[in-house]
PDBQT receptor file of N, H, CA, C and O in Angstrom, charges set to zero:
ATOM      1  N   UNK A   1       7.354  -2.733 -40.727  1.00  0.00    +0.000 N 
ATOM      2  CA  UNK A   1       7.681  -1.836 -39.623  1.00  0.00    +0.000 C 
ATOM      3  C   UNK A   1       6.445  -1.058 -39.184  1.00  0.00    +0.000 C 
ATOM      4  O   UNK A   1       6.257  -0.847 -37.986  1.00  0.00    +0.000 OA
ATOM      5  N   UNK A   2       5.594  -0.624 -40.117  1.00  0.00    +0.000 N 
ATOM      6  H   UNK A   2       5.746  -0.795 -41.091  1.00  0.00    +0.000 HD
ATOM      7  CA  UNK A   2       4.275   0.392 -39.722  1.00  0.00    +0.000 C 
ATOM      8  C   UNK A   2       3.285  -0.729 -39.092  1.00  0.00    +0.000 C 
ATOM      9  O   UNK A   2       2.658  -0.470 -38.065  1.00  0.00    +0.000 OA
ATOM     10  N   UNK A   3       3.141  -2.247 -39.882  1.00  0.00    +0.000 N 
ATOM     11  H   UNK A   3       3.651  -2.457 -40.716  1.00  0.00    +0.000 HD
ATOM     12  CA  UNK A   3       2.437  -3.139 -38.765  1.00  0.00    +0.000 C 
ATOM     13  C   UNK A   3       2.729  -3.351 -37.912  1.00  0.00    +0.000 C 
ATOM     14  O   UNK A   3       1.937  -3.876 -37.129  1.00  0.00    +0.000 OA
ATOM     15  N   UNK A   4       4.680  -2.940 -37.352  1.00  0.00    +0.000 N 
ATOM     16  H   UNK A   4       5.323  -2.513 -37.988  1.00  0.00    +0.000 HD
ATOM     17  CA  UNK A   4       4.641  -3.664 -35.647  1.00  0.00    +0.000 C 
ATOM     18  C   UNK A   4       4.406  -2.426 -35.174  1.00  0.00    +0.000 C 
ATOM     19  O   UNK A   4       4.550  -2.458 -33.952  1.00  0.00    +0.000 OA
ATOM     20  N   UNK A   5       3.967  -0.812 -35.739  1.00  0.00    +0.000 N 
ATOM     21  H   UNK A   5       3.850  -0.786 -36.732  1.00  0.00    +0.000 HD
ATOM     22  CA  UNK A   5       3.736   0.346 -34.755  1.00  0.00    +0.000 C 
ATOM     23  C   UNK A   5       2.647   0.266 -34.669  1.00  0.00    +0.000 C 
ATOM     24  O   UNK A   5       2.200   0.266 -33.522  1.00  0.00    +0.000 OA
ATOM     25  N   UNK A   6       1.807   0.174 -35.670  1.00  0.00    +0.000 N 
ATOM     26  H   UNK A   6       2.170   0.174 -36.601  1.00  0.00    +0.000 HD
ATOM     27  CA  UNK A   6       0.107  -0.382 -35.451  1.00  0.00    +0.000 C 
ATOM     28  C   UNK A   6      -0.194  -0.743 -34.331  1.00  0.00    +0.000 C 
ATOM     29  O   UNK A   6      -0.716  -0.113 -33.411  1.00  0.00    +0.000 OA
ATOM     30  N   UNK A   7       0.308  -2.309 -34.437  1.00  0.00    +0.000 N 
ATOM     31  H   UNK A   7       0.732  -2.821 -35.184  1.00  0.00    +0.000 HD
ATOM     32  CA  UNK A   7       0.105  -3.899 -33.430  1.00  0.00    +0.000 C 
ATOM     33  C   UNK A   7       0.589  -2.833 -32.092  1.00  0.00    +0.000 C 
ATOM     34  O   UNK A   7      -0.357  -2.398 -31.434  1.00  0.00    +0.000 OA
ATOM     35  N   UNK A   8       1.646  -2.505 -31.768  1.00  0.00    +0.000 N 
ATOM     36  H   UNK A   8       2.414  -2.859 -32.302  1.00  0.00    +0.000 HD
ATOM     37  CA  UNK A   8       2.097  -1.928 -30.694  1.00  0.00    +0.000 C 
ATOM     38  C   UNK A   8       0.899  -0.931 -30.205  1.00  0.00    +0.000 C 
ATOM     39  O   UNK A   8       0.318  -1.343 -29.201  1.00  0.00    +0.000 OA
ATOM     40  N   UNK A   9       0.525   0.049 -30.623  1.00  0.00    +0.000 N 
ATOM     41  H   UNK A   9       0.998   0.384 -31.438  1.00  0.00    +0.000 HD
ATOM     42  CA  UNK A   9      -0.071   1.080 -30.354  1.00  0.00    +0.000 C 
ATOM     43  C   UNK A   9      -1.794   0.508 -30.153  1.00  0.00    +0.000 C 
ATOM     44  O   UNK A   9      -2.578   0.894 -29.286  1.00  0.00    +0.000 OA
ATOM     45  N   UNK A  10      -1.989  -0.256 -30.968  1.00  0.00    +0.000 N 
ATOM     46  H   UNK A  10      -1.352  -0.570 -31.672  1.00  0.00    +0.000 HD
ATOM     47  CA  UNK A  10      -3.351  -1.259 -30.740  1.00  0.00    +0.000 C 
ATOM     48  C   UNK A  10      -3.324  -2.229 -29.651  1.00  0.00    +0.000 C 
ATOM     49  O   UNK A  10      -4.395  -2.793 -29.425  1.00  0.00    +0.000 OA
ATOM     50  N   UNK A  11      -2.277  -2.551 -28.900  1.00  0.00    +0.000 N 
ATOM     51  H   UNK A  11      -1.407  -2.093 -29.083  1.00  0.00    +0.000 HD
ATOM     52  CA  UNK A  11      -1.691  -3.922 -27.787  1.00  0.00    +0.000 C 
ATOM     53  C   UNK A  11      -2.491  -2.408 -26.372  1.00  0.00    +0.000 C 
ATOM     54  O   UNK A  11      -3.579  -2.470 -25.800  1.00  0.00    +0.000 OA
ATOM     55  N   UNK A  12      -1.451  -1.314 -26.258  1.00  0.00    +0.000 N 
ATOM     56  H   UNK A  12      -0.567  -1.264 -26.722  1.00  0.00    +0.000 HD
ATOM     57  CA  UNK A  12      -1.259  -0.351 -25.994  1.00  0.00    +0.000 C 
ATOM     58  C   UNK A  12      -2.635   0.249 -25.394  1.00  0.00    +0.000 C 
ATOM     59  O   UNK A  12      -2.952   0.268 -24.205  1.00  0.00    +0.000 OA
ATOM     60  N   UNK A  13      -3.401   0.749 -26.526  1.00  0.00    +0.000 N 
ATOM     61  H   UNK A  13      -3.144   0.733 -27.492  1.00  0.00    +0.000 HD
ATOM     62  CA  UNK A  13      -4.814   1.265 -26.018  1.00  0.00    +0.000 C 
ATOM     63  C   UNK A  13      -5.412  -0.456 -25.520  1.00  0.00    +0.000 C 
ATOM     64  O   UNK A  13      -6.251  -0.208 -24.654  1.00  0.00    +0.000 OA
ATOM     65  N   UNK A  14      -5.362  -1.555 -25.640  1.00  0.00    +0.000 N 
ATOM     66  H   UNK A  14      -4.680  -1.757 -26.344  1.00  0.00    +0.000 HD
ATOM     67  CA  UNK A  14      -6.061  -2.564 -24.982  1.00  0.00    +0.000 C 
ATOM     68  C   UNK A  14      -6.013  -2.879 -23.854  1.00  0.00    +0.000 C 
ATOM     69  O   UNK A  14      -6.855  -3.382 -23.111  1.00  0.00    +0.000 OA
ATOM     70  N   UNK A  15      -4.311  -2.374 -23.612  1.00  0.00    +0.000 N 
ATOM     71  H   UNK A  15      -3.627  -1.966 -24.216  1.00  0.00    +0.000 HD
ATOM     72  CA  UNK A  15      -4.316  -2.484 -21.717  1.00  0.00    +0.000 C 
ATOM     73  C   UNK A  15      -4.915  -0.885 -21.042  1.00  0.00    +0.000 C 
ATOM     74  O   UNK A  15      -5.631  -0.605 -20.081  1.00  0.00    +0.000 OA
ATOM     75  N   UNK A  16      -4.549  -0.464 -21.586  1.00  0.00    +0.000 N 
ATOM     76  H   UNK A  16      -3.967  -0.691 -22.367  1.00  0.00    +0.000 HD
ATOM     77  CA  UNK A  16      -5.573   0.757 -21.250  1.00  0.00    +0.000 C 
ATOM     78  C   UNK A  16      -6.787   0.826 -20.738  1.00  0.00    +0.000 C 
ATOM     79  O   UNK A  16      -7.145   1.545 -19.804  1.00  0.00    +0.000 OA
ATOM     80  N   UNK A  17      -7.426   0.072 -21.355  1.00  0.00    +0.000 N 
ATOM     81  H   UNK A  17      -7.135  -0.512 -22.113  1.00  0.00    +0.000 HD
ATOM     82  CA  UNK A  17      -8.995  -0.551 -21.301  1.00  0.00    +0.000 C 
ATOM     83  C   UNK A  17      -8.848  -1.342 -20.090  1.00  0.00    +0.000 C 
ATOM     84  O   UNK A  17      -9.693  -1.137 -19.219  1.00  0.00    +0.000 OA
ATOM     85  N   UNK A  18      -7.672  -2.464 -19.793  1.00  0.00    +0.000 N 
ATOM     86  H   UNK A  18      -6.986  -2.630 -20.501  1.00  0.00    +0.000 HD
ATOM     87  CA  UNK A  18      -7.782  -3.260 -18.475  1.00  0.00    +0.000 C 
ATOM     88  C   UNK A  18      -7.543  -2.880 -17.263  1.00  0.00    +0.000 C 
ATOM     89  O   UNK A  18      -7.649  -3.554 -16.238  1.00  0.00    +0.000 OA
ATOM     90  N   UNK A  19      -7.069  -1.291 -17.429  1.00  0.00    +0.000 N 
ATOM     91  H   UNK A  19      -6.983  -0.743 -18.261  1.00  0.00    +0.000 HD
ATOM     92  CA  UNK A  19      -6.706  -0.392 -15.867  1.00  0.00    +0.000 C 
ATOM     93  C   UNK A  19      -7.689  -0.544 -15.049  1.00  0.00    +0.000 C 
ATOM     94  O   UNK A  19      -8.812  -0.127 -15.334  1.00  0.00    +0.000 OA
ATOM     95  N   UNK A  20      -7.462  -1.058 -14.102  1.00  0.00    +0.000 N 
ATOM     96  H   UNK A  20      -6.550  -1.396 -13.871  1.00  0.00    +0.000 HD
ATOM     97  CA  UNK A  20      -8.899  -0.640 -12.545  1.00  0.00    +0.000 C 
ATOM     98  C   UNK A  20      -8.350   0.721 -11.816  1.00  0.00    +0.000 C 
ATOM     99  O   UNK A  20      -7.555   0.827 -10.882  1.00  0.00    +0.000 OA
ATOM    100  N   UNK A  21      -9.170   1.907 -12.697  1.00  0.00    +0.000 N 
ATOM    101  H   UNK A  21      -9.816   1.821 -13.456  1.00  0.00    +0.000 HD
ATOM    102  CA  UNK A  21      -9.025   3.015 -12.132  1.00  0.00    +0.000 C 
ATOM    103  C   UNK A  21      -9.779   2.963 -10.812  1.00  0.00    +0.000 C 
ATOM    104  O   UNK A  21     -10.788   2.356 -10.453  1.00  0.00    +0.000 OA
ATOM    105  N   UNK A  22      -8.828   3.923 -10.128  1.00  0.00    +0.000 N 
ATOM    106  H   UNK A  22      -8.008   4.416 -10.420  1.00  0.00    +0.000 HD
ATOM    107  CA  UNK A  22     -10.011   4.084  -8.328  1.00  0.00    +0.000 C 
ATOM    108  C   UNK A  22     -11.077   5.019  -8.513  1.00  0.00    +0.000 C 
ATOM    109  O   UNK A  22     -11.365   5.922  -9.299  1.00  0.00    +0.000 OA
ATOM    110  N   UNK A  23     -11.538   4.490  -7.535  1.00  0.00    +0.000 N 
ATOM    111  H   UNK A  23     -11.304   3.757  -6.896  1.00  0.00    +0.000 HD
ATOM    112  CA  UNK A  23     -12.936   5.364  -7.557  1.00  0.00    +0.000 C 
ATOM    113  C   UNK A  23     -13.155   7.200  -7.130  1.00  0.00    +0.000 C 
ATOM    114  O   UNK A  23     -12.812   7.209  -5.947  1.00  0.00    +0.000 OA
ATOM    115  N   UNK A  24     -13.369   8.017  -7.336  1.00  0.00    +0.000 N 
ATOM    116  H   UNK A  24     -13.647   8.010  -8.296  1.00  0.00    +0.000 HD
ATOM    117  CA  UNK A  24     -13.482   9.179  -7.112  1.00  0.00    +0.000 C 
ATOM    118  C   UNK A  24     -13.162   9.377  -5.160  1.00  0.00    +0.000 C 
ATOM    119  O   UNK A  24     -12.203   9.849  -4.550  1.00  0.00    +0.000 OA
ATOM    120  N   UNK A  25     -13.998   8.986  -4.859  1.00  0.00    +0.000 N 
ATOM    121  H   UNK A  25     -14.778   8.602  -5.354  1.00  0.00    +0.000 HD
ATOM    122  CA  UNK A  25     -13.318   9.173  -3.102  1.00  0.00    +0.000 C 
ATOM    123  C   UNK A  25     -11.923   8.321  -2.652  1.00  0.00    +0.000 C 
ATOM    124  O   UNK A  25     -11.128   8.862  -1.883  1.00  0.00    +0.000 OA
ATOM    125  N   UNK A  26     -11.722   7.236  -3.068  1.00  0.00    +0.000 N 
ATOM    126  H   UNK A  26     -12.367   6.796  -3.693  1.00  0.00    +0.000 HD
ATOM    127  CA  UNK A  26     -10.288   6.606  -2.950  1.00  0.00    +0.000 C 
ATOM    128  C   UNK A  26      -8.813   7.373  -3.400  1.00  0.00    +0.000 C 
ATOM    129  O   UNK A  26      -7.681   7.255  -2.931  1.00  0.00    +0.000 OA
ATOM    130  N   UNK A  27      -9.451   8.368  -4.735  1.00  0.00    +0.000 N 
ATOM    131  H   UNK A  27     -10.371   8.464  -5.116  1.00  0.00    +0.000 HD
ATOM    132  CA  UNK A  27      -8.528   9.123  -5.374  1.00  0.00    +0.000 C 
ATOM    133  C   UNK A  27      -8.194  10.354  -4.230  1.00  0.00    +0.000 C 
ATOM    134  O   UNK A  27      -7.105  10.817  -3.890  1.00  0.00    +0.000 OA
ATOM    135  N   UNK A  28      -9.484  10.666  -3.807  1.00  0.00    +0.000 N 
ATOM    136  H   UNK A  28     -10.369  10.289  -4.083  1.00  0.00    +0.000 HD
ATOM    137  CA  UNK A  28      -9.274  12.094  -2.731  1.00  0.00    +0.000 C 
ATOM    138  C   UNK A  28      -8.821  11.966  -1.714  1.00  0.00    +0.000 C 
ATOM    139  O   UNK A  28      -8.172  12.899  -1.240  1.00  0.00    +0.000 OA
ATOM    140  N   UNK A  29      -9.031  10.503  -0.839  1.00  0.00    +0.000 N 
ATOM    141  H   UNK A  29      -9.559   9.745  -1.223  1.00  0.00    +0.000 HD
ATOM    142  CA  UNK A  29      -8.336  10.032   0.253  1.00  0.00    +0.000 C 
ATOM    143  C   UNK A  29      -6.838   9.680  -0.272  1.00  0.00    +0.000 C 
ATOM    144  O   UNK A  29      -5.908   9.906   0.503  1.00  0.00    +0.000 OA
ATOM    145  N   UNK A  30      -6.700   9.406  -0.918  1.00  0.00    +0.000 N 
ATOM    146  H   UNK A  30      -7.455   9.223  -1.548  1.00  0.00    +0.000 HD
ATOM    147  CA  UNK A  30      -4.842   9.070  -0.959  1.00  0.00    +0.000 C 
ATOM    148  C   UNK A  30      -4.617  10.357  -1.350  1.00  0.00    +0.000 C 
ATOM    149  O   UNK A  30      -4.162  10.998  -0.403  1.00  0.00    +0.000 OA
ATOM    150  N   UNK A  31      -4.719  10.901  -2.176  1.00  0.00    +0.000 N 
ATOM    151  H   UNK A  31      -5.089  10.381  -2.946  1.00  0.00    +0.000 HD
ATOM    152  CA  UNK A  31      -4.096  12.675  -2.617  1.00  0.00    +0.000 C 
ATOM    153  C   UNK A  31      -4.106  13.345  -0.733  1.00  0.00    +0.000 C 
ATOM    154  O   UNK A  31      -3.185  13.874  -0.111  1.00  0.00    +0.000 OA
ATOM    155  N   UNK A  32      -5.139  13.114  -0.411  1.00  0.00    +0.000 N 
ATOM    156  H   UNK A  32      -5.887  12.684  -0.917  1.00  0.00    +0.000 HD
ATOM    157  CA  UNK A  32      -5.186  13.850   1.233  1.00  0.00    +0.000 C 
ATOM    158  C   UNK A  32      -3.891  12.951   1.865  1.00  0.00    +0.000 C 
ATOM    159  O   UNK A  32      -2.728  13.329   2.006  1.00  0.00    +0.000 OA
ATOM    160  N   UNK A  33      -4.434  11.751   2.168  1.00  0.00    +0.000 N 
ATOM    161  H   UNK A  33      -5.378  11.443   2.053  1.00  0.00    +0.000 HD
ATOM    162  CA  UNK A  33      -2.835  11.022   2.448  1.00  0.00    +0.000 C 
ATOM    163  C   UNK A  33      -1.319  12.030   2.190  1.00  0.00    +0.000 C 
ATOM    164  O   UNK A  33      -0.610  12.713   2.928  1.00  0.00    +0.000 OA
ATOM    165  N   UNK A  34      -1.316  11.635   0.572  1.00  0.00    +0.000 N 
ATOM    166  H   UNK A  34      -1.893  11.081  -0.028  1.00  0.00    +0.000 HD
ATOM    167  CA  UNK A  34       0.024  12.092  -0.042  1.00  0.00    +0.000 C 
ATOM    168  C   UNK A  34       0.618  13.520   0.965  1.00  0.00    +0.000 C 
ATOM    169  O   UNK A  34       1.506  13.674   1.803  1.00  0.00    +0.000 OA
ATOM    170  N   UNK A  35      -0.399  14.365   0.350  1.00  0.00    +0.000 N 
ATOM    171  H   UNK A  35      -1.121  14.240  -0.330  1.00  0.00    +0.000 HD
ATOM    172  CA  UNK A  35      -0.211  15.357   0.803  1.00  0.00    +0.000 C 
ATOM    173  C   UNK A  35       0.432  15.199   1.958  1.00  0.00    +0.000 C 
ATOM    174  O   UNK A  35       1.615  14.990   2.224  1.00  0.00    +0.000 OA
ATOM    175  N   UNK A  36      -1.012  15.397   2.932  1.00  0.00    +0.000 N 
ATOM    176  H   UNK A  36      -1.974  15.567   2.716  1.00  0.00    +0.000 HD
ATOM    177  CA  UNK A  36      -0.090  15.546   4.648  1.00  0.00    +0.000 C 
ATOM    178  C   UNK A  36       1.124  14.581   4.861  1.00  0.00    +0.000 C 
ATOM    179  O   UNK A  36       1.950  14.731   5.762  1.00  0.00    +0.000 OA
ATOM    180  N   UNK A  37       1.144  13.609   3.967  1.00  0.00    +0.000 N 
ATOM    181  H   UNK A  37       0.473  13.487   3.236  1.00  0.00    +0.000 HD
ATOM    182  CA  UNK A  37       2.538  12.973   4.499  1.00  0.00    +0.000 C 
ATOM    183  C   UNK A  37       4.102  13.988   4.177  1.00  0.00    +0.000 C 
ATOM    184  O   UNK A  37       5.170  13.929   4.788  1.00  0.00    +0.000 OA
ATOM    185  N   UNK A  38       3.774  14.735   3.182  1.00  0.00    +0.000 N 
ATOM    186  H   UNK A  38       2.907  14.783   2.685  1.00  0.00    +0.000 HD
ATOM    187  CA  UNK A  38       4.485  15.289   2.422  1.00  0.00    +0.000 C 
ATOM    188  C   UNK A  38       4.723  17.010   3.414  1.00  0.00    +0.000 C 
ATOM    189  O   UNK A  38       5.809  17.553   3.619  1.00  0.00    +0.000 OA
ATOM    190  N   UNK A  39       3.588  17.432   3.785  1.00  0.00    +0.000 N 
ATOM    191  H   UNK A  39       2.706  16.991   3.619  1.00  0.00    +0.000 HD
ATOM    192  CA  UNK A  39       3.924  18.342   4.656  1.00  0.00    +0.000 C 
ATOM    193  C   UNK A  39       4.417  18.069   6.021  1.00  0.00    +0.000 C 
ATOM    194  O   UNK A  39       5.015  18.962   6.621  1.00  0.00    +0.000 OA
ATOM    195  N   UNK A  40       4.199  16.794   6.622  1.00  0.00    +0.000 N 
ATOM    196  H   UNK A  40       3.713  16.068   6.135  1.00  0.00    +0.000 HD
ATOM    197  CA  UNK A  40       5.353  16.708   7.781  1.00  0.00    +0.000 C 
ATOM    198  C   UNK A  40       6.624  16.125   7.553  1.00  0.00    +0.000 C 
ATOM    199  O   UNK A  40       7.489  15.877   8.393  1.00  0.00    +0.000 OA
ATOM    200  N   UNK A  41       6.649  15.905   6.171  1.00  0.00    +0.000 N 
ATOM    201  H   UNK A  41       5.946  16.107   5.489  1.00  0.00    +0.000 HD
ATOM    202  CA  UNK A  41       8.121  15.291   6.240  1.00  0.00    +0.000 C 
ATOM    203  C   UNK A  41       8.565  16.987   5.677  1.00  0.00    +0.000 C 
ATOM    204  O   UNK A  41       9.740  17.263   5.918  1.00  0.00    +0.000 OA
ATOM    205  N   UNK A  42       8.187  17.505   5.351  1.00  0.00    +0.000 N 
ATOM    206  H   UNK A  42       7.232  17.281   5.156  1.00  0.00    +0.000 HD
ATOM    207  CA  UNK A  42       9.070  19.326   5.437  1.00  0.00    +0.000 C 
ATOM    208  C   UNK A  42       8.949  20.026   6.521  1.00  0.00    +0.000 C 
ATOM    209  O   UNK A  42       9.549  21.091   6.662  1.00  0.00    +0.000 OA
ATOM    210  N   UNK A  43       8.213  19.553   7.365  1.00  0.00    +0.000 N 
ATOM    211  H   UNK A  43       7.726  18.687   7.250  1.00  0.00    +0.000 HD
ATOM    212  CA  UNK A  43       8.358  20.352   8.685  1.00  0.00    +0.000 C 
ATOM    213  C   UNK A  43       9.647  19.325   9.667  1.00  0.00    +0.000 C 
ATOM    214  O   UNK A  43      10.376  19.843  10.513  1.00  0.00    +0.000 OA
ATOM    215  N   UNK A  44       9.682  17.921   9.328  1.00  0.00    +0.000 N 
ATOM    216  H   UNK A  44       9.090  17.500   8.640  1.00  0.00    +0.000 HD
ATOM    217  CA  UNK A  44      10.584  17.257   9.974  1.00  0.00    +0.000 C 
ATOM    218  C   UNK A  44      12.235  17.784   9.219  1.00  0.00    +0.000 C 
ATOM    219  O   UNK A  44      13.319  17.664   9.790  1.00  0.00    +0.000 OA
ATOM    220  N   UNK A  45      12.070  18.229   8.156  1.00  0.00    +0.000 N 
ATOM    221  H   UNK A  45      11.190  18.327   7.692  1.00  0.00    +0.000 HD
ATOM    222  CA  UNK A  45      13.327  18.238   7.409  1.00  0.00    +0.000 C 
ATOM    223  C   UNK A  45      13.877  19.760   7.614  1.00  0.00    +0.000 C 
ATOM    224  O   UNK A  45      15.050  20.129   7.683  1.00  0.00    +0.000 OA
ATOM    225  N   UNK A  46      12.310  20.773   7.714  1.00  0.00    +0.000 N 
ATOM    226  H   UNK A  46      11.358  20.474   7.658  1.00  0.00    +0.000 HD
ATOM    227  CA  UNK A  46      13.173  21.920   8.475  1.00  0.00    +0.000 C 
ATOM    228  C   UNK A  46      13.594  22.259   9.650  1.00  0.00    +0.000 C 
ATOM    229  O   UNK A  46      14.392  23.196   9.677  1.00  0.00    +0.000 OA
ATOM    230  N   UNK A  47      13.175  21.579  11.035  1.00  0.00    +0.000 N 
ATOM    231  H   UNK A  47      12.527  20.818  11.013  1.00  0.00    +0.000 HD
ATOM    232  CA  UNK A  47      13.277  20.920  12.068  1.00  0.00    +0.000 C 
ATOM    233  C   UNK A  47      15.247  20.283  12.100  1.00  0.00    +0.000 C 
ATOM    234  O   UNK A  47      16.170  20.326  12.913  1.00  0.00    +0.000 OA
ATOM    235  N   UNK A  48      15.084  19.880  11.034  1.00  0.00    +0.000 N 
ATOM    236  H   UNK A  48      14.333  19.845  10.374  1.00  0.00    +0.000 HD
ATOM    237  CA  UNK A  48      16.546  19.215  11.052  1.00  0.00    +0.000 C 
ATOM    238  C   UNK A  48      17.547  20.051  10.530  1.00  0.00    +0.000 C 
ATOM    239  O   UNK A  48      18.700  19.891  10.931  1.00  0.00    +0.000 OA
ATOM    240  N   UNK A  49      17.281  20.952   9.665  1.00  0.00    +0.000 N 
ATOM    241  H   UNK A  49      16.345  21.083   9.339  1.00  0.00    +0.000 HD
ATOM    242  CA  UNK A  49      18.173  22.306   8.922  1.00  0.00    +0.000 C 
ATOM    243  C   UNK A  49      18.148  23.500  10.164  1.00  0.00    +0.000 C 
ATOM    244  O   UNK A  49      18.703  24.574   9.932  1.00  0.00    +0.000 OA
ATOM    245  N   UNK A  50      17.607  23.309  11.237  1.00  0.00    +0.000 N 
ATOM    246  H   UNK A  50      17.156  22.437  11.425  1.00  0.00    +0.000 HD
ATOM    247  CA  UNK A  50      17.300  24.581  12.132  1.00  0.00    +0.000 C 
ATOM    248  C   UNK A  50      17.913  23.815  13.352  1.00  0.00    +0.000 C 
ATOM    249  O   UNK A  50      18.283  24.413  14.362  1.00  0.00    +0.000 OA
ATOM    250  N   UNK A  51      17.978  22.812  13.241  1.00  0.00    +0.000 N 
ATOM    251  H   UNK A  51      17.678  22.326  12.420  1.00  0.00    +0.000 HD
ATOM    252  CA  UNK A  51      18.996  22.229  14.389  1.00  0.00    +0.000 C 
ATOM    253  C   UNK A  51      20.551  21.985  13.911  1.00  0.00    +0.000 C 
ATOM    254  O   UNK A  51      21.468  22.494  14.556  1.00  0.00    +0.000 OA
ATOM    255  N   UNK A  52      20.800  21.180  12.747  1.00  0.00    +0.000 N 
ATOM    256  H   UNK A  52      20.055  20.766  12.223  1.00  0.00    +0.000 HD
ATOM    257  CA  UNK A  52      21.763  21.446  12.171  1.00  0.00    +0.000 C 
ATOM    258  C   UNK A  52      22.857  23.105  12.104  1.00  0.00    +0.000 C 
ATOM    259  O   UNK A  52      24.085  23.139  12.181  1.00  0.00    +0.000 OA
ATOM    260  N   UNK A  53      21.690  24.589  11.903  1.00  0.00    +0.000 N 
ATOM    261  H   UNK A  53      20.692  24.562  11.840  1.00  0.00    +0.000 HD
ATOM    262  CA  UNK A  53      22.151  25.508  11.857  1.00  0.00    +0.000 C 
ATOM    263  C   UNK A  53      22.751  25.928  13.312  1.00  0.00    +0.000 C 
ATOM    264  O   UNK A  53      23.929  26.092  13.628  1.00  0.00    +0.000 OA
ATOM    265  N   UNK A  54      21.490  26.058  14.151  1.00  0.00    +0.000 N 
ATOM    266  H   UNK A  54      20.533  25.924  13.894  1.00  0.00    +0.000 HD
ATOM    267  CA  UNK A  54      22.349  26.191  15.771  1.00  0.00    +0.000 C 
ATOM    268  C   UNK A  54      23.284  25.341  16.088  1.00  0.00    +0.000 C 
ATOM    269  O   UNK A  54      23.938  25.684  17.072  1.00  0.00    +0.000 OA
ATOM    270  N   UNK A  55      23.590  24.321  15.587  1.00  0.00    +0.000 N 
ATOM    271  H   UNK A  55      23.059  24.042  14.787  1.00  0.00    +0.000 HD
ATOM    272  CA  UNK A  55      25.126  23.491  15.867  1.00  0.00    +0.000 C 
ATOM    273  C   UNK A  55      26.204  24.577  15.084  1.00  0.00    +0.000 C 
ATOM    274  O   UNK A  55      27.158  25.233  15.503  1.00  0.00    +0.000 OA
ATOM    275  N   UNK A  56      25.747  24.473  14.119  1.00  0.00    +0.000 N 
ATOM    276  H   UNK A  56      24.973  23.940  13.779  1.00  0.00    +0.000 HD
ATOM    277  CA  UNK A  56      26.784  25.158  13.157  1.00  0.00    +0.000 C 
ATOM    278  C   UNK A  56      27.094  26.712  13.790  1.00  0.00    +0.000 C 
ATOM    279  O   UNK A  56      28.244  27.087  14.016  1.00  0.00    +0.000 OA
ATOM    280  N   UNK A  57      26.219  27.329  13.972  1.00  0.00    +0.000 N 
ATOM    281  H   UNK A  57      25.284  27.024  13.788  1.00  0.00    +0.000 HD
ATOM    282  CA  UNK A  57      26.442  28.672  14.733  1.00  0.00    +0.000 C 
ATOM    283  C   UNK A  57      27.072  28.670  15.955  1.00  0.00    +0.000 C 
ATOM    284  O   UNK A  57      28.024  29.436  16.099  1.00  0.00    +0.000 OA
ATOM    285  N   UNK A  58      26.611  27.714  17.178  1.00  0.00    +0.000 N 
ATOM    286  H   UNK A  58      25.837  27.091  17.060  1.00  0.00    +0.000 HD
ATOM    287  CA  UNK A  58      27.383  27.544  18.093  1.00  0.00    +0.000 C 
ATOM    288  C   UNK A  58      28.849  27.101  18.435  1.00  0.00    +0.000 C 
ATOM    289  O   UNK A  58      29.445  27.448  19.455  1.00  0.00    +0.000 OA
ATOM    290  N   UNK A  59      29.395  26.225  17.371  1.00  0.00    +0.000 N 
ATOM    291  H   UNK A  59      28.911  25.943  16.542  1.00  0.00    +0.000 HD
ATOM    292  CA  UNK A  59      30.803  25.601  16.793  1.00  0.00    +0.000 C 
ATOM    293  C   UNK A  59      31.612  27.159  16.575  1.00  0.00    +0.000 C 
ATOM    294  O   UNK A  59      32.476  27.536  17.367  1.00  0.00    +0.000 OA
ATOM    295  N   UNK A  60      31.177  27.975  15.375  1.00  0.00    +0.000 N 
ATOM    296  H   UNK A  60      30.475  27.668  14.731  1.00  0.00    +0.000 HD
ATOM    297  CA  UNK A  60      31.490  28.808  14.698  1.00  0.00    +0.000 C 
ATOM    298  C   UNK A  60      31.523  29.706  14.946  1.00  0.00    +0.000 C 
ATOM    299  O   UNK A  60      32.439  30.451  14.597  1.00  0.00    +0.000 OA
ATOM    300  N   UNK A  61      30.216  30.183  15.904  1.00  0.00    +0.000 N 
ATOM    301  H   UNK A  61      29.471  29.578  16.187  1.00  0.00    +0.000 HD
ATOM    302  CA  UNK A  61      30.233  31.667  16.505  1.00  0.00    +0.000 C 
ATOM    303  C   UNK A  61      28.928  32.260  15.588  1.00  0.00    +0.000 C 
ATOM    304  O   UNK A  61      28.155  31.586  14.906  1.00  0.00    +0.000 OA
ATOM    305  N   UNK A  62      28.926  33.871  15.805  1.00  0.00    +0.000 N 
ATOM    306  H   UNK A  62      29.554  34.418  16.359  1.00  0.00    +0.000 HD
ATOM    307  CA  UNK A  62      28.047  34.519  14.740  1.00  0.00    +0.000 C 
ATOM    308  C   UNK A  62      27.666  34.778  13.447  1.00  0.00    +0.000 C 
ATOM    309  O   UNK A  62      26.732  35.120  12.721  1.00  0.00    +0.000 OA
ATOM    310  N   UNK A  63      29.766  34.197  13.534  1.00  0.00    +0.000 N 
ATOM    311  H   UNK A  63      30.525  33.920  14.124  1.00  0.00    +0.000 HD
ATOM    312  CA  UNK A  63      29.886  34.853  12.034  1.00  0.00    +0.000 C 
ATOM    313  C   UNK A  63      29.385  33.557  10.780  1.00  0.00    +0.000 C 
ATOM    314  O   UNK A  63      29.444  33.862   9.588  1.00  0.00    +0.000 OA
ATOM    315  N   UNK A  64      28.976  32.337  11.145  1.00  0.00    +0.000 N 
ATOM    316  H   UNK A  64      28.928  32.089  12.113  1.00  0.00    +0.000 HD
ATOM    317  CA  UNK A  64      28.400  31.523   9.953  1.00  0.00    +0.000 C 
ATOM    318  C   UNK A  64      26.904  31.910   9.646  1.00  0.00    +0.000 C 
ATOM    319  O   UNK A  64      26.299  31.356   8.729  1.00  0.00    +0.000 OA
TER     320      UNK A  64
């Protein structure tokens, strides 16, 4: 049992070794990506909670 956690944990760090990490500017361009994709999809989603609400207020009146 301790040789197949060995073998496992030794298999383990070897693919480790075979990762093609990105390169330092590829990493900063997709994080920039991520990001701004991520801040207009919350400006699209509050956009949709602020239209959603004036329906709801107008249906309902003041009092929702």
């Amino acid at each position: 049992m301790i040789q197949k956690v060995r073998q496992f944990f030794a298999d383990v760090a070897l693919e480790g070794k075979r990762i093609s990490w990105p390169a330092r500017q590829e990493l900063v361009e997709s994080s920039i990506v991520v990001i701004v994709f991520i801040i207009i999809l919350a400006v699209i989603i509050m956009a949709c909670d602020e239209v959603i609400r004036f329906v709801l207020r107008f249906i309902l009146g003041d009092a929702a």
